[in-house]
RODO-2510 file (C-alpha; in nm, 4 decimals, decimal comma):
residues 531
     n   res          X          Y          Z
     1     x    11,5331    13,2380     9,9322
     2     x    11,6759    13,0347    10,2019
     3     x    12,0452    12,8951    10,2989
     4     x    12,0433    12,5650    10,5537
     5     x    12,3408    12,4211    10,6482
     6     x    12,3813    12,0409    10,6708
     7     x    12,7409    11,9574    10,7090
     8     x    13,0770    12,0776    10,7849
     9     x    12,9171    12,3479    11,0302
    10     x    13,1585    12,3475    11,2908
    11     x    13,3349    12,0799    11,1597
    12     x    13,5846    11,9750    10,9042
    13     x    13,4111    11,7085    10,6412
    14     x    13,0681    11,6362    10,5706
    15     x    13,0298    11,9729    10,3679
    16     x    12,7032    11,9725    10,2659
    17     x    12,4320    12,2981    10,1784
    18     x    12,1198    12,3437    10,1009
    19     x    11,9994    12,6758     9,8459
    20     x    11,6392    12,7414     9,8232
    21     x    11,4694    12,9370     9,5216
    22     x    11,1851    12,9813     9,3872
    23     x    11,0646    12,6505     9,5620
    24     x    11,3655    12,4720     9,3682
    25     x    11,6069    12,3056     9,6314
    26     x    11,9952    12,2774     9,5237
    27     x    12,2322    12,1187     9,7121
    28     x    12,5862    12,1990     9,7082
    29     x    12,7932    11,9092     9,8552
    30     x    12,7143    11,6208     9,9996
    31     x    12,9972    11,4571    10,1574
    32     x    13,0856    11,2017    10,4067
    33     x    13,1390    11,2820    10,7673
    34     x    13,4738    11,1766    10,8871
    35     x    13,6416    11,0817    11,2108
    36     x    13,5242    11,2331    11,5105
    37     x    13,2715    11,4676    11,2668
    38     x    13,0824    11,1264    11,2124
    39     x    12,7564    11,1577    11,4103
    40     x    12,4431    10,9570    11,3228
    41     x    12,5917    10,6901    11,0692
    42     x    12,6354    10,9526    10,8243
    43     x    12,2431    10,9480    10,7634
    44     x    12,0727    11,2303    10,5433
    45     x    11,8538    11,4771    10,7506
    46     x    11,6550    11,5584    10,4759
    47     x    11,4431    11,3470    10,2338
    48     x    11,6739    11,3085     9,8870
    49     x    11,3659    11,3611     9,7079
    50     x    11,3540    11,6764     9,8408
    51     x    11,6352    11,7951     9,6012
    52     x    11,6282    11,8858     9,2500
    53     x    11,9983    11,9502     9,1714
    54     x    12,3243    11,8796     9,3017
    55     x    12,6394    12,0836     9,2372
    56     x    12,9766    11,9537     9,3510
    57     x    13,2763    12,1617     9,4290
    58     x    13,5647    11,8806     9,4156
    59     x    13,6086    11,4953     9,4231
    60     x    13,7416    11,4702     9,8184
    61     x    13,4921    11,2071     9,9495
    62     x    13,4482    11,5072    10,2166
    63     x    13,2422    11,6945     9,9630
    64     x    13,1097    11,3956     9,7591
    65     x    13,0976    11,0933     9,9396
    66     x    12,6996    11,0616    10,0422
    67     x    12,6012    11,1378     9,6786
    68     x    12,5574    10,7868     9,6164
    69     x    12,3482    10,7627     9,9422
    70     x    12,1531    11,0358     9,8005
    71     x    12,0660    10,8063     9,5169
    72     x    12,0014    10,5462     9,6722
    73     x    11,7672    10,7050     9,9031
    74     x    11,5415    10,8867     9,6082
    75     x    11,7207    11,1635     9,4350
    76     x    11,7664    11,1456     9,0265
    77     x    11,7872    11,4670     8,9196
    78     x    12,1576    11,6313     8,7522
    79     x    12,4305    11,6166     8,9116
    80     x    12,7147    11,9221     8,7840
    81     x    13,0677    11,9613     8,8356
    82     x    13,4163    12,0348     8,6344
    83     x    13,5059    11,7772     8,3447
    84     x    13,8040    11,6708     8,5375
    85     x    13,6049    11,6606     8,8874
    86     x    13,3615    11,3987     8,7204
    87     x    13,6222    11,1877     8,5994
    88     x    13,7897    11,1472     8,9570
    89     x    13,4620    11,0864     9,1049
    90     x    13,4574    10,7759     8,8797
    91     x    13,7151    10,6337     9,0831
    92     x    13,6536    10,7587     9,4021
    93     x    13,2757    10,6966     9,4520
    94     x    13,3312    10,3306     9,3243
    95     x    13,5965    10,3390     9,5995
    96     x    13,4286    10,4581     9,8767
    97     x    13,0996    10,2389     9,7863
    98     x    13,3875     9,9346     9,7807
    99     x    13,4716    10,0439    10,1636
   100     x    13,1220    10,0492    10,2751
   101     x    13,0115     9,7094    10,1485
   102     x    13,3460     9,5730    10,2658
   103     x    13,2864     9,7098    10,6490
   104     x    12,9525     9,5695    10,6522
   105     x    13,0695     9,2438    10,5488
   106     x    13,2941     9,2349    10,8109
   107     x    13,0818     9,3585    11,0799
   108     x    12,7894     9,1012    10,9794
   109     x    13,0226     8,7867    11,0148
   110     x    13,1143     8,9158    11,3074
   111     x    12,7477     9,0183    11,4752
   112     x    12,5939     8,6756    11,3066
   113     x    12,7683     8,4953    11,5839
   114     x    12,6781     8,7289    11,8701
   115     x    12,3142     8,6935    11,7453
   116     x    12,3475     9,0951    11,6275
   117     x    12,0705     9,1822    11,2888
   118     x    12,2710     9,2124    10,9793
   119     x    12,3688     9,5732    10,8864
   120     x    12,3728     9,7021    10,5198
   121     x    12,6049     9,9354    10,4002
   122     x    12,6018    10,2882    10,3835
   123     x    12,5469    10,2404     9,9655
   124     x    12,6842     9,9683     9,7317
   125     x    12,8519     9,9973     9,4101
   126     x    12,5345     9,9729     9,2736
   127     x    12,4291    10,2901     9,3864
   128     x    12,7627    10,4711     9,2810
   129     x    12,7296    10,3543     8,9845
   130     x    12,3884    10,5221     8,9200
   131     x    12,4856    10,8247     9,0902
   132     x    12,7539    10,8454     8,7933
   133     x    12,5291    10,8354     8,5864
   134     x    12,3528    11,1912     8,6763
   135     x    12,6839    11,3560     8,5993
   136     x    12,6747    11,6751     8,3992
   137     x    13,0013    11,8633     8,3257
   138     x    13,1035    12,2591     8,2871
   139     x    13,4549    12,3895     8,2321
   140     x    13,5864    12,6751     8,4040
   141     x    13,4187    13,0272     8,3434
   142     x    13,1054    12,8864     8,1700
   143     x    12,7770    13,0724     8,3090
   144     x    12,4969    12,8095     8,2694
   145     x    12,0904    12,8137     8,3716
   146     x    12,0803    12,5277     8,6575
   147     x    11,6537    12,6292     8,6644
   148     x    11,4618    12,9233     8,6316
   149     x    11,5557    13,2310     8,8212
   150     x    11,9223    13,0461     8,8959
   151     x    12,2824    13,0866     8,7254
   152     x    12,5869    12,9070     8,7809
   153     x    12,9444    12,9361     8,7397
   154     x    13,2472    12,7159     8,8531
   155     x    13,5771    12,9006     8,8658
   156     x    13,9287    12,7241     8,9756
   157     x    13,9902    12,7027     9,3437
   158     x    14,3202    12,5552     9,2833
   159     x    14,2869    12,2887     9,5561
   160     x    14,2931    11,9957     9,3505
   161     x    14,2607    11,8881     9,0019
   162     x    13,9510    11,9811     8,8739
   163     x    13,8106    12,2032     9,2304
   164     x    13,6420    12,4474     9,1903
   165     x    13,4496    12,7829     9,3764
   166     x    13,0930    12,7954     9,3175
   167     x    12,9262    13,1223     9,1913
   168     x    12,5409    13,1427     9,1793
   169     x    12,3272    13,4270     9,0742
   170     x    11,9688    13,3301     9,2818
   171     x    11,6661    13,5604     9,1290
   172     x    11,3453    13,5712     9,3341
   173     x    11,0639    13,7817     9,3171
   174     x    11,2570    14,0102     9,0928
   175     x    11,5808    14,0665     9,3731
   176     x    11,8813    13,8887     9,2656
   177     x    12,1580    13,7525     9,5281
   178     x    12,4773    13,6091     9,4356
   179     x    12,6486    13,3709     9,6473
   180     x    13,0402    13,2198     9,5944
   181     x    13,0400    12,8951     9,7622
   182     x    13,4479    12,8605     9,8100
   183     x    13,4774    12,5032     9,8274
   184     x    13,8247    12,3988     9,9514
   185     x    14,0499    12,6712     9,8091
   186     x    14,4147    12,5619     9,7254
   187     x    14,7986    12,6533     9,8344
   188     x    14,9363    12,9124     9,6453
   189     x    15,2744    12,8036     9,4191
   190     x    15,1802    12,3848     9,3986
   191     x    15,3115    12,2198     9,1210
   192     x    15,0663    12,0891     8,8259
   193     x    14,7792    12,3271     8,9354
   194     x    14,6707    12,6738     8,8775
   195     x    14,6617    12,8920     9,2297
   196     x    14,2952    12,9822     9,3078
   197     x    14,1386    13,2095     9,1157
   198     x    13,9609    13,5438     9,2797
   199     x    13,6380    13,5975     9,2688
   200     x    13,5090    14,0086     9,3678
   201     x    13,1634    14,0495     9,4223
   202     x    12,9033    13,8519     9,5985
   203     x    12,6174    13,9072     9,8311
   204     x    12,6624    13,6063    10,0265
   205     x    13,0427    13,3877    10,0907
   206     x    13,0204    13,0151    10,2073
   207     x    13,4020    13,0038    10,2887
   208     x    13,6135    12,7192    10,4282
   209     x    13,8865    12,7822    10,7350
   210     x    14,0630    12,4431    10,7535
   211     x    14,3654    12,6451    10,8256
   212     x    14,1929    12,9963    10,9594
   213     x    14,4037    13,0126    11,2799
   214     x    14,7628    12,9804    11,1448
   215     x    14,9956    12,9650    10,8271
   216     x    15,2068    12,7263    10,6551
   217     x    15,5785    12,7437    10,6894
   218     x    15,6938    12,5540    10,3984
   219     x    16,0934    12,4902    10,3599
   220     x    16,2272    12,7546    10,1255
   221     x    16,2544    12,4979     9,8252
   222     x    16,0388    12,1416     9,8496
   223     x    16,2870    11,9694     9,6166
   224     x    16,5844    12,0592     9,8548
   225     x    16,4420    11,9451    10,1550
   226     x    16,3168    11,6137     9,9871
   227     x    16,6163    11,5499     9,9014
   228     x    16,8340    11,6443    10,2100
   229     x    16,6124    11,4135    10,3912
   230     x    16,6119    11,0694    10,1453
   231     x    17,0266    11,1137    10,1144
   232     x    17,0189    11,1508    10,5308
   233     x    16,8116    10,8507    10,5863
   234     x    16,9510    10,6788    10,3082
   235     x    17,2605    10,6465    10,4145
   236     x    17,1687    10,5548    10,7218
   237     x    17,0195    10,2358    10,5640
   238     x    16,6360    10,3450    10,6344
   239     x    16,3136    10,3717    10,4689
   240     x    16,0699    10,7222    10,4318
   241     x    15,7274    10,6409    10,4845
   242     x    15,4674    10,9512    10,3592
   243     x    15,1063    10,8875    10,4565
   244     x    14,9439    11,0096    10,1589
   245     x    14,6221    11,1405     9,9968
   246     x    14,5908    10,9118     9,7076
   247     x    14,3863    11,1907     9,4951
   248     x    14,6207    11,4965     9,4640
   249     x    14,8469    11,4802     9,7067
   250     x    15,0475    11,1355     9,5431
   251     x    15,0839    11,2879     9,2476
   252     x    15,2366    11,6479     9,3437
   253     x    15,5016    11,4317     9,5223
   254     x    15,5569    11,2417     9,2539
   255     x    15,5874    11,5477     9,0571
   256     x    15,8787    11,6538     9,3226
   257     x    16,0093    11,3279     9,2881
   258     x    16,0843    11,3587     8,9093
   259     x    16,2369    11,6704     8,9598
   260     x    16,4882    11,5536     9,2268
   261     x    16,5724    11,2614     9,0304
   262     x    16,6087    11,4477     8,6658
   263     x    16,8417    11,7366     8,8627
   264     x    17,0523    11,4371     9,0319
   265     x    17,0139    11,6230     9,3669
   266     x    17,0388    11,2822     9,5552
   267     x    17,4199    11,1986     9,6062
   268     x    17,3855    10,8177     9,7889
   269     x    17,1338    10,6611     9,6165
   270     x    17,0817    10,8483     9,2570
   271     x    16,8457    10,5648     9,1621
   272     x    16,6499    10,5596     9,4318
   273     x    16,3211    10,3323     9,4314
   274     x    15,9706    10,5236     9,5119
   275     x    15,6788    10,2965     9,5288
   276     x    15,3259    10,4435     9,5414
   277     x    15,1065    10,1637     9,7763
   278     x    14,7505    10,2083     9,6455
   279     x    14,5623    10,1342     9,3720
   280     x    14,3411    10,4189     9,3848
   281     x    14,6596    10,6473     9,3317
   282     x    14,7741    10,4285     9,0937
   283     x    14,3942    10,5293     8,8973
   284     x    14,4283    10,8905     8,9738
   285     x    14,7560    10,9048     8,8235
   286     x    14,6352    10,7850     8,5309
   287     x    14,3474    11,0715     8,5409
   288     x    14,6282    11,3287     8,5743
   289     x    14,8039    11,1851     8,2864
   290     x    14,5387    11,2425     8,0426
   291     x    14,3775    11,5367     7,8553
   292     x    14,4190    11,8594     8,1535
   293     x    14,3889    12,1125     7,9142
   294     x    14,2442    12,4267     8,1174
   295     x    14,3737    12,2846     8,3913
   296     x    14,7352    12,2805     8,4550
   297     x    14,9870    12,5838     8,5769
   298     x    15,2218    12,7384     8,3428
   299     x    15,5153    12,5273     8,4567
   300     x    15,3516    12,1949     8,4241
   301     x    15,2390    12,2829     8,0615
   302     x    15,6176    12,4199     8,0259
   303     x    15,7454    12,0365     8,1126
   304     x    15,5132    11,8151     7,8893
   305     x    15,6361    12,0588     7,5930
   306     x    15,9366    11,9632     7,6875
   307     x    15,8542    11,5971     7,6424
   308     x    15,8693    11,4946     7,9703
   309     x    15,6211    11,3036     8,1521
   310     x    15,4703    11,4775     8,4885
   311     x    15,4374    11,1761     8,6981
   312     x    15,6605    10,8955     8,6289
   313     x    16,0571    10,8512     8,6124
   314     x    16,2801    10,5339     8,6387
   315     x    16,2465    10,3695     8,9815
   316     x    15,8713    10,3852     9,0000
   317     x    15,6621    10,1419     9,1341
   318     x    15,2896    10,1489     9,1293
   319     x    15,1632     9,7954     9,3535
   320     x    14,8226     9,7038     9,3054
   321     x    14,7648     9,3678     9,5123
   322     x    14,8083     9,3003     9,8596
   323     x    15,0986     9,0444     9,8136
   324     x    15,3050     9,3248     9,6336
   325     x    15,2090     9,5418     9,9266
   326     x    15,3424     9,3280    10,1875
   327     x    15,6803     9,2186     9,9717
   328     x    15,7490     9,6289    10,0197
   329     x    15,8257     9,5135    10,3914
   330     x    15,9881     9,1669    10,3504
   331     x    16,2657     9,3585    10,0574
   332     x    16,5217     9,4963    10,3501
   333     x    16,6699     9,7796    10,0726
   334     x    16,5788    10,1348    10,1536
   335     x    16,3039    10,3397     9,9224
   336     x    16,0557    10,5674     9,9798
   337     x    15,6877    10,4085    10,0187
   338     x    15,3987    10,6330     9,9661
   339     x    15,0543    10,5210    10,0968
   340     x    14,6702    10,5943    10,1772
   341     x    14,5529    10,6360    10,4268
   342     x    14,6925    10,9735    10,4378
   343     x    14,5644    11,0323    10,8168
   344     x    14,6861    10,7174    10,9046
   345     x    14,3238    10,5752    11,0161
   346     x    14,2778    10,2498    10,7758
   347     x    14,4393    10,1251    10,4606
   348     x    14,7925     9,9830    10,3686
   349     x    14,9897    10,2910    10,5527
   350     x    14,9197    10,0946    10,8575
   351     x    15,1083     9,8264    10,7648
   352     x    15,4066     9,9783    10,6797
   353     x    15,3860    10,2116    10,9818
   354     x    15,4060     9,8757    11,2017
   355     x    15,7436     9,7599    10,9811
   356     x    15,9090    10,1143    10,9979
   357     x    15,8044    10,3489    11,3218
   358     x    16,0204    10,1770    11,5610
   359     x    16,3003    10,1555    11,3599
   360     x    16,5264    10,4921    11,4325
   361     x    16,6590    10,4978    11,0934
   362     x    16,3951    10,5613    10,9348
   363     x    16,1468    10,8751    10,8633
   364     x    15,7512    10,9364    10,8490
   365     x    15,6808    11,2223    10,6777
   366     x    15,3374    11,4188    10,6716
   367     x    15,3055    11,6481    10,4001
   368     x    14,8698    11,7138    10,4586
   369     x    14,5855    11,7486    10,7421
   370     x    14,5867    11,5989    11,0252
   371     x    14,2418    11,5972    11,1704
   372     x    14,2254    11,5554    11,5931
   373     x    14,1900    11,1713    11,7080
   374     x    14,3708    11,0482    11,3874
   375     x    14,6328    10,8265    11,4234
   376     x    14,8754    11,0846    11,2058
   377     x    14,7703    11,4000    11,4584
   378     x    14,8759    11,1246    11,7641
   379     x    15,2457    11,0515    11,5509
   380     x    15,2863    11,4445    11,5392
   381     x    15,1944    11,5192    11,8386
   382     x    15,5225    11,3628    11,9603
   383     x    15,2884    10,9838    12,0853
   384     x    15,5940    10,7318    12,2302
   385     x    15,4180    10,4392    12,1651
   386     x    15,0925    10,3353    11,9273
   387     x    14,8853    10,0316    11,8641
   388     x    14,8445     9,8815    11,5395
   389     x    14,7007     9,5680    11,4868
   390     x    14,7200     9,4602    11,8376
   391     x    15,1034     9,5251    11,8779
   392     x    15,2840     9,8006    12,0518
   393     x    15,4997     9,9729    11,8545
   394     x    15,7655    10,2150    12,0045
   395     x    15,7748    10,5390    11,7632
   396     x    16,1973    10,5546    11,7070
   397     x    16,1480    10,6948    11,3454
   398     x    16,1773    11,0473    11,3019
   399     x    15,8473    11,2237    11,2525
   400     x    15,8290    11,5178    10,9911
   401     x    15,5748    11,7622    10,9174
   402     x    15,6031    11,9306    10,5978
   403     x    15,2977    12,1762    10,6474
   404     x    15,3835    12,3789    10,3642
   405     x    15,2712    12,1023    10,0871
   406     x    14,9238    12,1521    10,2354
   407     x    14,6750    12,1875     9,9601
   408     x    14,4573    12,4384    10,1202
   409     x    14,5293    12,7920    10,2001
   410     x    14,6474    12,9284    10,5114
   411     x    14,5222    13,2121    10,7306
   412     x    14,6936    13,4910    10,5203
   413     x    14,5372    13,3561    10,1539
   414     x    14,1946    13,2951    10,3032
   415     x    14,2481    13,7069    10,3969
   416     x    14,3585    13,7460    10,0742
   417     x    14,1153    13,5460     9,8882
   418     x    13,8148    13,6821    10,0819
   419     x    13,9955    14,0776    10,0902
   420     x    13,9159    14,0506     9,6981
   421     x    13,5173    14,1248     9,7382
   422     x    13,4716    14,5114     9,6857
   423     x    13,2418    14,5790     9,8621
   424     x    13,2060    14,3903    10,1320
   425     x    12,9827    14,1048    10,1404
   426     x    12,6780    14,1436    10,3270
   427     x    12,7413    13,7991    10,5596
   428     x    13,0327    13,5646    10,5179
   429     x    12,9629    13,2177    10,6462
   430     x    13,2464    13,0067    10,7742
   431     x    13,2609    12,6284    10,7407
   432     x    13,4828    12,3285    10,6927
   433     x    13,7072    12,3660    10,9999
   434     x    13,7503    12,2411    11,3490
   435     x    13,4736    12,3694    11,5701
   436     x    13,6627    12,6191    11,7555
   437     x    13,8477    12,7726    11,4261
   438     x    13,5722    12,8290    11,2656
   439     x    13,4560    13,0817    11,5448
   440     x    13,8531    13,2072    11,5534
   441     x    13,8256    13,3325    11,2087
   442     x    13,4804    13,4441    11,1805
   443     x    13,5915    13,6448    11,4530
   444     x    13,8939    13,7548    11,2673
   445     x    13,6983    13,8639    10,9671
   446     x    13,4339    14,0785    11,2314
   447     x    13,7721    14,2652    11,3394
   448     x    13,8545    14,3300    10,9678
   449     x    13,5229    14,5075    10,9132
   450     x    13,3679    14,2132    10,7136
   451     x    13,0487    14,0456    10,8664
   452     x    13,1103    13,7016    10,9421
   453     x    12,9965    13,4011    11,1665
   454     x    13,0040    13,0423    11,1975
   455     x    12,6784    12,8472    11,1507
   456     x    12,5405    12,5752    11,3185
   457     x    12,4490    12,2201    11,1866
   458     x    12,0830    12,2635    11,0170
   459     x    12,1319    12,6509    11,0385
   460     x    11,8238    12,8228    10,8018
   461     x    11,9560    13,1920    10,6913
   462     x    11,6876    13,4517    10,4715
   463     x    11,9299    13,5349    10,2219
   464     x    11,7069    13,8245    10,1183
   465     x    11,6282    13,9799    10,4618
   466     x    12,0069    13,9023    10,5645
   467     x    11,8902    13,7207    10,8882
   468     x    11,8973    13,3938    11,0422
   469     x    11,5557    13,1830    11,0515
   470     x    11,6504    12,8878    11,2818
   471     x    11,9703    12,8883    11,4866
   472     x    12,0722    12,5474    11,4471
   473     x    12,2127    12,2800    11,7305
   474     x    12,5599    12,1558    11,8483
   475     x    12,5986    11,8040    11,7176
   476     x    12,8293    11,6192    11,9434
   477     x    13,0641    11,3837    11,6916
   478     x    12,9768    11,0158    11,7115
   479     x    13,2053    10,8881    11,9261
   480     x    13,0745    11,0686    12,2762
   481     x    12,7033    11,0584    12,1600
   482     x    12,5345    10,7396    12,3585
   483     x    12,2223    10,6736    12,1386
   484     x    12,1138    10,3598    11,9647
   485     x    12,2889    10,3886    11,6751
   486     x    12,4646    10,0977    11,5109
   487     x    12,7537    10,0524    11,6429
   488     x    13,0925    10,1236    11,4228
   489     x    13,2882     9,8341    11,3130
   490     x    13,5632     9,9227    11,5541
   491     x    13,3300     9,9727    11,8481
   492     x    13,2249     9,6079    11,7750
   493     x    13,5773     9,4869    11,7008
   494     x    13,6884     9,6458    12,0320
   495     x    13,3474     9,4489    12,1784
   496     x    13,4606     9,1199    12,0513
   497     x    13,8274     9,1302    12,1541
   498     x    13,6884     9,2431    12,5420
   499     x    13,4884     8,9234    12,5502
   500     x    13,7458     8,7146    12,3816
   501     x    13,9985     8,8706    12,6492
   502     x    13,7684     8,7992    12,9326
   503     x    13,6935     8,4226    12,8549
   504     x    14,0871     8,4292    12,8533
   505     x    14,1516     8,5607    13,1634
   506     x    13,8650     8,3199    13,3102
   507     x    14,0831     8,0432    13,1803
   508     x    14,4619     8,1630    13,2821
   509     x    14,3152     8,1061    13,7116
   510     x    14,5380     7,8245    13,8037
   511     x    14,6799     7,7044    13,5100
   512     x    15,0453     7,5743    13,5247
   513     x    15,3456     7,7682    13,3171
   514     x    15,3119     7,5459    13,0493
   515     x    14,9408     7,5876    12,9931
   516     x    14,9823     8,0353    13,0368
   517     x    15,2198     7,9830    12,7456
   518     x    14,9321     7,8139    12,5337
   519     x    14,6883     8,0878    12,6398
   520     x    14,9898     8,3391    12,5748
   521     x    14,9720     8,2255    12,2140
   522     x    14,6008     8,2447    12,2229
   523     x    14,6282     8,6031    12,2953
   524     x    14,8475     8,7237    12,0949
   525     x    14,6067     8,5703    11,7699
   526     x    14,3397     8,7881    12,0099
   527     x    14,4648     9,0966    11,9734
   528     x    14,5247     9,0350    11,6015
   529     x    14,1875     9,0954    11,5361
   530     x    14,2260     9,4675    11,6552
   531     x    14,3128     9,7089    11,4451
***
């Protein structure tokens, strides 16, 4: 009985692990390595064939954006996760495949010219589309046989709609080891969803730390602050911009946004406009408006019997195309735009970043994550100036940070939540955070008497000797690694704007004033191409 860890091993995304019994090979997670966790073109290091079953903690294309690679590389067997998980990974894996042909595409009629081979994408819809079709769904508390000699249960981890904590009972040669595989485990007191349930006895813990070296300090009432701020900037003629998770995220501030507006708390503009800027959002809305029974907190349920509707109010918008996108910038009347990305690193946020940052009435407002090199950690960190599509734009907007909407626990509920096993288990493993918390809170857990460390990428553990088998290696993330890799689409962006830049500068030696204000022009459509 063996435990080999393949993602989010001192790292945030890309959670992805590997259970071995009775020869049987169940992976739980496979998601997509993000941002400066991306090493090796997100490739599998094990053969897909390899696996016979696939359970999946939550939607977050984190924890379930390679499944479709997985497919497409060999694997058919089930795939099993929560009713409601399955139904957001209809949208989201059709999404992400969406993204991945759409990169390629652009980085193939850009290499065809510089004589580059064509690259395929990561998967195609295609391949979501089958991987759908291995879906297999439990509700909470329902023990079910996965295979001989294994047992499975999800329970709510209150993270987001449908997440859950994996419990498996492993039998092998008559000794039986239970493991709880956390997932991502929620923020206590969010609207719609339950808090994260407890779970007290396991052998074995597979635990997250995203926030394992501090806690959230959320404003003593969400709606209040909200508020405060949109009559502030209001007034002042401005727009609030909130980089936004389109799954989970969108719709708890939409949820805030209802109350504010029902309770009249906003004195200059009562009617304010709020316009969510994504079609995925837009989809998971309509997820989260349909059939959540066994899924919803007491006060949510308390509002729908009231006849009210959780998500949507008068002065809604919901824009679909990009010429509705791009009006929200041309119409000079202040509202609140919410938008994907919610890191800041691609999508439609961008955009309205470029129209609002410099302008010192208005307000960007973070309410998740910020992972390091993301354009949102940069605006946070207190950056002057940033780039967006080849323009400099001052940062003159205020910047606010409103940590305690956070979806995931903080240092004192991850004590909590893992203080609830009596006894102790014999080895907590800790995952899913930067590389340098995860060892922080391992470390934290040693000091509270429970045995804990962090594993390394490709890690093997003998869950029933309690020891390690292989050690594992430091990946370094892709962007310091020099091997012969393809190259990203915004390495080869960057390499066709340096060439274009250098022909340019060839041409500007002795050129009159009139002819530098041609080339002028020329670079300005240069550095459009950068994002």
């Amino acid at each position: 009985m063996k435990l080999t860890f393949f993602g989010a091993a001192h790292a945030v995304t890309g959670s992805c692990h590997c259970l071995e019994v009775n020869g049987r090979k169940i992976l739980i997670d496979c998601g997509l390595q993000q941002g400066r966790d991306e090493h090796d073109d997100n490739a599998l290091d094990f053969s897909p064939s390899y696996i016979d079953y696939v359970l999946v903690t939550h939607a977050h294309i984190d924890h379930s954006g390679r499944i479709p690679l997985l497919v497409k590389e060999g694997f058919s067997g089930p795939i099993y996760t929560t009713r409601l998980t399955a139904q957001l990974l209809s949208i989201m894996l059709r999404d992400s495949a969406h993204i991945q042909e759409s990169d390629a595409q652009w980085q193939n009629q850009k290499g065809k010219r510089a004589g580059r081979e064509e690259v395929e994408p990561l998967y195609t819809l295609t391949d979501a589309e089958e991987a759908l079709q291995l879906l297999n769904t439990q509700e909470y508390g329902q023990i079910f046989e996965l295979c001989e000699g294994v047992k499975v249960r999800f329970c709510d981890a209150g993270h987001l709609l449908g997440s859950s904590c994996v419990e498996i009972w492993a039998t092998e040669n008559g000794v039986t080891k239970k493991l709880v595989f956390s997932g991502d485990l929620g923020n206590v007191d969010q609207p719609v969803i339950r808090d994260p349930s407890f779970v007290t006895e396991a052998d074995y813990v597979i635990m997250e730390s995203t926030y394992g070296d501090r806690n959230h300090q959320p404003p003593e009432s969400y709606t209040e602050a909200l508020a405060a701020l949109i009559d502030d900037v209001f007034s002042k003629g401005g727009n609030i911009v909130i980089p936004s998770f389109a799954v989970g995220r969108t719709q708890e501030l939409l949820y805030f946004l209802r109350e504010i507006k029902n309770e009249g708390m906003v004195k200059s503009v009562p009617n304010f406009t709020v316009c969510v800027d994504s079609p995925l959002a837009a989809e998971a809305t309509k997820i989260y408006a349909g059939d959540l029974h066994g899924y919803l907190d007491e006060e949510a349920i308390a509002v729908l019997q009231g006849g009210d509707n959780l998500f949507t109010f008068p002065g809604l918008t919901l824009t679909q195309s990009t010429e509705e996108s791009k009006a929200l910038n041309m119409d000079k009347s202040s509202k609140i735009i919410i938008s994907a990305s919610g890191m800041c690193d691609a999508g439609r946020i961008r955009h309205h970043l470029k129209h609002n940052l410099w302008r010192p009435e208005c307000a960007v407002v973070f309410v998740g994550y910020q992972g390091e090199g993301t354009l949102g950690r940069r605006l946070l960190e207190g950056a002057k100036s940033v780039k967006l599509f080849g323009e400099e734009i001052a940062v003159r907007a205020r910047i606010l940070n409103f940590p305690g909407l956070s979806s995931h626990a903080d240092r004192d509920h991850l004590l909590d939540w893992i203080g609830h096993f009596s006894p102790k288990p014999d080895q907590v493993f800790v995952v899913h955070g930067d590389s340098e918390i995860t060892d922080l809170f391992a470390n934290d857990l040693n000091e509270r008497g429970i045995p804990a460390h962090a594993p390394l990428y490709e890690e093997v553990y003998d869950l029933l000797g309690n020891r390690m088998l292989a050690k594992g290696v430091v990946l370094e993330s892709k962007r310091t690694t020099g091997g012969a890799s393809a190259p990203s689409a915004a390495f080869l962006r960057l390499q066709d704007v340096s060439k274009d830049l250098a022909d340019l500068i060839s041409r500007s030696r002795g050129r009159s004033n009139k002819d530098l204000s041609k080339l002028a022009d020329q670079l300005r459509q240069i550095m459009d191409k950068w994002e």
